[in-house]
C-alpha positions in Angstrom: -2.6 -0.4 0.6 -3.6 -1.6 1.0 -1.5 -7.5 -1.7 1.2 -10.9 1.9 3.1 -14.2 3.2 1.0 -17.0 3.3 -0.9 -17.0 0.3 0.2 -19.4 -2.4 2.9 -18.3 -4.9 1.8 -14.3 -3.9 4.1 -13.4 -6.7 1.0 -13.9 -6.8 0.4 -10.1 -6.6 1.5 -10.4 -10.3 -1.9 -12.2 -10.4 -3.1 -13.6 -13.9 -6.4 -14.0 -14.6 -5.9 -17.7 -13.9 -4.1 -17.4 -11.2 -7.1 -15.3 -9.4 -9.2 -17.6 -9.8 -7.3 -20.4 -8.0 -5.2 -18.6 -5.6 -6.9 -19.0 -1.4 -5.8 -17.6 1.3 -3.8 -19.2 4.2 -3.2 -16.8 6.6 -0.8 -14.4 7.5 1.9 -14.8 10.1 4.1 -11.7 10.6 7.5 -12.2 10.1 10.8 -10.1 7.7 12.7 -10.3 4.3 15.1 -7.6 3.4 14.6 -5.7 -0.2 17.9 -6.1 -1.7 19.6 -3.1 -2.9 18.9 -3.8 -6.5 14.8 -3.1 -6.1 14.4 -7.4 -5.6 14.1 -8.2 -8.8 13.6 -11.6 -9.3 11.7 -12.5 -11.8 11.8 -14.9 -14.4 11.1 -13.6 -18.5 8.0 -15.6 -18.4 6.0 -12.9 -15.9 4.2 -10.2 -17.1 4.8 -8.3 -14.0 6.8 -5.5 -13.2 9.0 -6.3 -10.3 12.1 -4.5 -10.8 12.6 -1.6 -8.7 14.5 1.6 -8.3 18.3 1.4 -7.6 19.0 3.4 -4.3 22.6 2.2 -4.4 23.8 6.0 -5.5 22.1 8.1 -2.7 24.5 8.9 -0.5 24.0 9.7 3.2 23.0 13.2 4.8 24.6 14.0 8.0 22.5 16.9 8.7 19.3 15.2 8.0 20.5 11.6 9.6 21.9 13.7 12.8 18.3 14.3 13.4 17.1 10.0 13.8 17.0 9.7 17.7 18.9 7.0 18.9 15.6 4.8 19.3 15.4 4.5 15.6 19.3 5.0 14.4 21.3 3.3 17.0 21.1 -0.5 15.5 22.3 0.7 12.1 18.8 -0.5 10.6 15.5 1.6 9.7 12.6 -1.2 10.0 9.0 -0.2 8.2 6.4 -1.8 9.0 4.5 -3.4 5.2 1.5 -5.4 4.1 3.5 -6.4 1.1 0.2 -7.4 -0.5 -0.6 -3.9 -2.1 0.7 -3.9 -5.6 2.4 -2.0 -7.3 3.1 0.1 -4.0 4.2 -2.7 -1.7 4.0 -6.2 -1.9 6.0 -9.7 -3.1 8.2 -10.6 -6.0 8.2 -13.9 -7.3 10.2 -15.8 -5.5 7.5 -15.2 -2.5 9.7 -13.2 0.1 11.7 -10.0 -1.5 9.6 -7.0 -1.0 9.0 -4.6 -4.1 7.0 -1.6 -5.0 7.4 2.1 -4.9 6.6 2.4 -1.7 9.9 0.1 -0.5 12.0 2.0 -2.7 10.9 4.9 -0.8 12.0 2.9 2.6 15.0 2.2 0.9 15.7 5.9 -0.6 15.0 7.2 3.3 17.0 4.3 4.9 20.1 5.9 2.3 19.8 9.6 3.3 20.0 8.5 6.9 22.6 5.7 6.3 21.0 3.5 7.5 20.3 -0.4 6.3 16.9 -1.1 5.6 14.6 -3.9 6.8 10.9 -4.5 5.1 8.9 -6.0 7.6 5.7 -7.7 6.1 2.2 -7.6 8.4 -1.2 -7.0 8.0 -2.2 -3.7 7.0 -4.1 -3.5 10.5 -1.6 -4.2 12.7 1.0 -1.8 11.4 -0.2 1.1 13.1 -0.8 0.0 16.3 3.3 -1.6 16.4 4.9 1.9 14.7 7.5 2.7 17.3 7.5 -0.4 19.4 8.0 -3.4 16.5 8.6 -1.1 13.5 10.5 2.1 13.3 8.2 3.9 11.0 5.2 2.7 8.6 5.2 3.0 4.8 1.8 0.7 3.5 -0.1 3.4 1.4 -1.9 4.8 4.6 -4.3 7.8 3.9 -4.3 10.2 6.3 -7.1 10.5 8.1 -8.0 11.9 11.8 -8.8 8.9 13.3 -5.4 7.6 12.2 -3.7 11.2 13.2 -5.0 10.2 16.9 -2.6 6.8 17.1 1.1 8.0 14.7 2.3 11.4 13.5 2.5 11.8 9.7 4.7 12.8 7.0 2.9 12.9 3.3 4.5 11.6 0.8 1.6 10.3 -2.5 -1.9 11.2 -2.9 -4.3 9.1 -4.4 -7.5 8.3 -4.8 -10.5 5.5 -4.2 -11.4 3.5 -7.2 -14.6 1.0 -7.6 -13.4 -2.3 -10.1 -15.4 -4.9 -11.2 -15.0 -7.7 -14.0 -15.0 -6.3 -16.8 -18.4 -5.1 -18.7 -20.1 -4.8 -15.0 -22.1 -8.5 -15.7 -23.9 -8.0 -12.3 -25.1 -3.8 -13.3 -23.4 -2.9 -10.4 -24.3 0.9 -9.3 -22.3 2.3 -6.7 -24.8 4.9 -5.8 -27.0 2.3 -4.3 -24.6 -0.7 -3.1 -27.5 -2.5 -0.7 -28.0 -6.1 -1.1 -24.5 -6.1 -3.5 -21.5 -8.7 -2.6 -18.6 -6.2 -2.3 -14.8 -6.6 -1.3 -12.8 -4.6 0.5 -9.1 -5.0 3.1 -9.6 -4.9 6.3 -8.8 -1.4 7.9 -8.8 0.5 5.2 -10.6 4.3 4.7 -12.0 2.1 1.8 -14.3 -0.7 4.2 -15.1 2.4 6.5 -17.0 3.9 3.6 -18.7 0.7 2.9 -19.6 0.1 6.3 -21.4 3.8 6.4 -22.6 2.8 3.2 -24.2 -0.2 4.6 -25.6 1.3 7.8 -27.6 3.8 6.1 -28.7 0.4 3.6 -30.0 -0.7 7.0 -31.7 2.6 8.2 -33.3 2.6 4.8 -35.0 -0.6 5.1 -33.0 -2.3 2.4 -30.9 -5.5 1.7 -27.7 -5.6 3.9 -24.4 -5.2 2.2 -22.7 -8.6 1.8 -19.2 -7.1 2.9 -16.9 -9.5 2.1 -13.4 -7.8 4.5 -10.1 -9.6 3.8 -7.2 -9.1 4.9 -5.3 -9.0 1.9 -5.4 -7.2 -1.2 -5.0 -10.1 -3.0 -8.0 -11.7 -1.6 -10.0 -8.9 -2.3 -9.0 -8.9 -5.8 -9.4 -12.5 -6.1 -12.9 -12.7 -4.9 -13.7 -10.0 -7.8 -12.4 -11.7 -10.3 -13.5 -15.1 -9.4 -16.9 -13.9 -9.2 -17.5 -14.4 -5.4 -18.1 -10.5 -5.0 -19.4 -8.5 -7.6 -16.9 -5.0 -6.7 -14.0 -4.3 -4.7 -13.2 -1.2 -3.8 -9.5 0.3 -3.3 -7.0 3.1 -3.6 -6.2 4.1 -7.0 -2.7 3.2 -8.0 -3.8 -0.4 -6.3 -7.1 -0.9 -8.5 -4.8 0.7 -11.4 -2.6 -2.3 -11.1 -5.0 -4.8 -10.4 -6.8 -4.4 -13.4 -3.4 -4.6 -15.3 -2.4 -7.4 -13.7 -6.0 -9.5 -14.4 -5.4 -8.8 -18.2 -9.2 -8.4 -19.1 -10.8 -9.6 -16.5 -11.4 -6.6 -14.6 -12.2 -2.7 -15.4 -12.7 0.4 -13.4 -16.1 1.7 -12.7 -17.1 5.4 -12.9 -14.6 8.2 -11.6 -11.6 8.4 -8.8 -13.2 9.4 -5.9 -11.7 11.3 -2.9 -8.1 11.8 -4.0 -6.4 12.8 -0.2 -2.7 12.2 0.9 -0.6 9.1 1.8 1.9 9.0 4.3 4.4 7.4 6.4 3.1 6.5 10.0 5.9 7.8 13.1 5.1 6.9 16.7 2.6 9.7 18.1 5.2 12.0 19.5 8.2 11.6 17.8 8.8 14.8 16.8 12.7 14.4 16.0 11.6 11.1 13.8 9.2 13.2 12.0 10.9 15.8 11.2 14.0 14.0 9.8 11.8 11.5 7.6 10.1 15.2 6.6 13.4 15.8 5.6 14.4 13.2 4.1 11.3 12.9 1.7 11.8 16.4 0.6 15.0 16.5 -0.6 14.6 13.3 -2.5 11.8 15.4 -4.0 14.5 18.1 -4.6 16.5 16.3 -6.2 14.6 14.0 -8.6 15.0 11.0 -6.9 11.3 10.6 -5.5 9.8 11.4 -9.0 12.2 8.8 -10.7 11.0 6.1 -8.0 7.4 7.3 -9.0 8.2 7.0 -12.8 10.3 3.6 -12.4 6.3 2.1 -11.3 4.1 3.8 -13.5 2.2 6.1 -11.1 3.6 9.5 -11.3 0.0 11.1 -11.0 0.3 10.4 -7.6 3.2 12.8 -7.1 3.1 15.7 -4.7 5.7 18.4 -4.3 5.9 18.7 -0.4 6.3 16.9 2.0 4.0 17.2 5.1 3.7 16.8 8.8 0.6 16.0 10.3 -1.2 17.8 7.2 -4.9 19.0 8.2 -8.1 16.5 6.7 
């Protein structure tokens, strides 16, 4: 995840071809919208993006399962995740700019039933979630692969899997090999497992005695993908379901390249600690995977190969 306020019409994550090309950045400020209860759908029959969601209206609480939410998260009646709502089709804007959509905030909303609790989509920069889990957010849901270094700062609970993918505009017009990336313009969001491989990528560039990788960071997805399909970078290089979209989204102007790599699980980011937390979100994700509610969420958004069966915590990497 990582697609975010601030950047002209983001609906924007819908993202024609045209629209790439002319969308720029301004920033990102955090700040909150809350996904209605109807998935925030709100777009006009002129889009060709998918911004409907999952209705959550039907699940119903579980007092066993919500008995476990310490009063730190529970007692103001609201569970608040922490989003970069810039990550399509997992998290990120509708058109009208501010109602949060994507599978991932029908997940919040799906968990925030089962505990009873309201729900409140908080929209940041991927970065900064992490370090506010438990202090400004409740819990984290913005496509975060597990990794160790991430296991040091939050807890985890799995809930997707997916893997990296390597896009460029269609027919690769700059020959593009991703087995030798050195002296190559190439997009990535900041904090991601995704610019970590880059940036190993382009230290052992350096140790070789080669061109530098022109690593072109950004803080949004949308940037990212812009700067592909504008031609300012020649690859980006993202989770699956995110490239997936992308690539839908931008019509022909952009194609995978080569294989998935590294498929590894996603999950939701608790405070470091929070055992009670954890396992009640554990909990929570596992019966809507009982029940059929988790793989209808995945189904409603086109990326059921993502699905796992169990929900983890603190799974080994």
């Amino acid at each position: 995840m990582s697609l975010s306020k601030g950047i002209k019409s983001v609906a924007a994550a819908t993202l024609s071809a045209a629209m790439l090309i002319a969308v720029a950045a301004c920033g990102t400020t955090d700040g909150s919208t809350t996904a209605s209860s109807n998935g925030g759908d709100s777009k006009d029959s002129s889009s060709s993006s998918k911004t409907e969601g999952f209705d959550t209206s039907s699940i119903k609480k579980d007092d066993a399962i919500s008995a476990l939410l310490p009063d730190s998260v529970a007692g103001d009646g609201t569970l608040t995740v922490g989003t970069d709502t810039s990550y399509a089709p997992a998290e990120f804007l509708a058109e009208d700019g501010k109602t949060p959509v994507g599978f991932d905030v029908d997940l919040s909303k799906a968990l925030a039933a089962v505990f009873g609790l309201k729900e409140e989509t908080v929209s940041s920069t991927f970065d900064s979630i992490i370090p506010s889990v438990g202090s400004k957010y409740d819990i984290g849901i913005s496509s975060f692969t597990v990794t160790k270094e991430r296991l040091d700062a939050v807890d985890f609970v799995t809930y997707f899997k997916a893997g990296s993918t390597w896009v460029t505009k269609k027919g690769n017009p700059d020959n593009v090999d991703t087995s030798n990336l050195c002296g190559v313009k190439v997009a990535v969001q900041t904090g991601t497992t995704q610019e970590e491989e880059v940036n190993a990528a382009n230290e052992k560039c350096k140790a070789d005695g080669k061109e530098a990788i022109d690593i072109q960071s950004s803080k949004l997805q949308t940037d990212v993908t812009t700067a592909v399909a504008s031609g300012k970078a020649s690859i980006f290089y993202a989770d699956s379901p995110v490239a997936g979209y992308a690539i839908e989204q931008t019509g022909d102007t952009l194609a995978a390249l080569g294989d998935d790599t590294g498929v590894t699980p996603e999950a939701v980011a608790i405070k470091k600690g929070d055992s009670a937390t954890a396992e009640a979100v554990q909990k929570a994700i596992q019966k809507l995977m009982d029940d059929g509610t988790y793989q209808k969420i995945l189904d409603t958004w086109g990326v059921s190969s993502g699905a796992i069966d169990k929900a983890e915590i603190n799974p080994a990497v």
